[in-house]
C-alpha positions in Angstrom: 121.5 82.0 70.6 123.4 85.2 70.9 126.5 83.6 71.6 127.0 82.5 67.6 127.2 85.9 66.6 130.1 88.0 65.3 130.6 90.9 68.4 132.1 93.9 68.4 134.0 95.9 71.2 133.7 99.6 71.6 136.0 101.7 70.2 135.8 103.8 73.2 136.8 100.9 75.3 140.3 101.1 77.3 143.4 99.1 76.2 143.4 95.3 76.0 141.9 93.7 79.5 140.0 96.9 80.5 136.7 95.9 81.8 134.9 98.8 81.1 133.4 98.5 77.8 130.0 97.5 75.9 130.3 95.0 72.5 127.7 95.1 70.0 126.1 92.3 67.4 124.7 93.7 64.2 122.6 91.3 62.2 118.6 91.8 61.5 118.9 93.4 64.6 121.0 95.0 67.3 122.4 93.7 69.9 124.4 95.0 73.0 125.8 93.5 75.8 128.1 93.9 78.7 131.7 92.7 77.7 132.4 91.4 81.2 129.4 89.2 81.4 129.5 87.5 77.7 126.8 84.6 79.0 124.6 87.1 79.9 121.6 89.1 79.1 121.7 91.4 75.7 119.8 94.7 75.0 118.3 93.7 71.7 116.7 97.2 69.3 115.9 97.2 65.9 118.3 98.3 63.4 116.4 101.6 62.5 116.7 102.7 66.6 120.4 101.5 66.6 120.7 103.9 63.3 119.1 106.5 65.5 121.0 106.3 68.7 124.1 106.2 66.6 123.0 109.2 65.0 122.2 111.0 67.9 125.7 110.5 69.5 128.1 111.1 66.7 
């Protein structure tokens, strides 16, 4: 299911191969999952708390 959508790394990721690093989905919702465990579990918010978060650290 999550696997279909478009991701996005970090722009605060290291250079190319780092492992270090979150990627996140934008669709209906918000997505955001661990870049070295793609398969895996996804923290999923709503795109008024992504917004917010966003917001809150820029």
């Amino acid at each position: 299911m999550f696997h279909e959508r478009s991701w996005r790394k970090s722009t605060y990721s290291g250079p190319e191969g780092d492992t270090a690093c979150v990627e996140v989905s934008l669709a209906q919702d918000a997505l955001v999952r661990d870049s070295k465990a793609t398969r895996g579990d996804a923290l999923v918010f709503s795109i008024q708390a992504w917004r917010a978060f966003v917001a809150s650290v820029a």
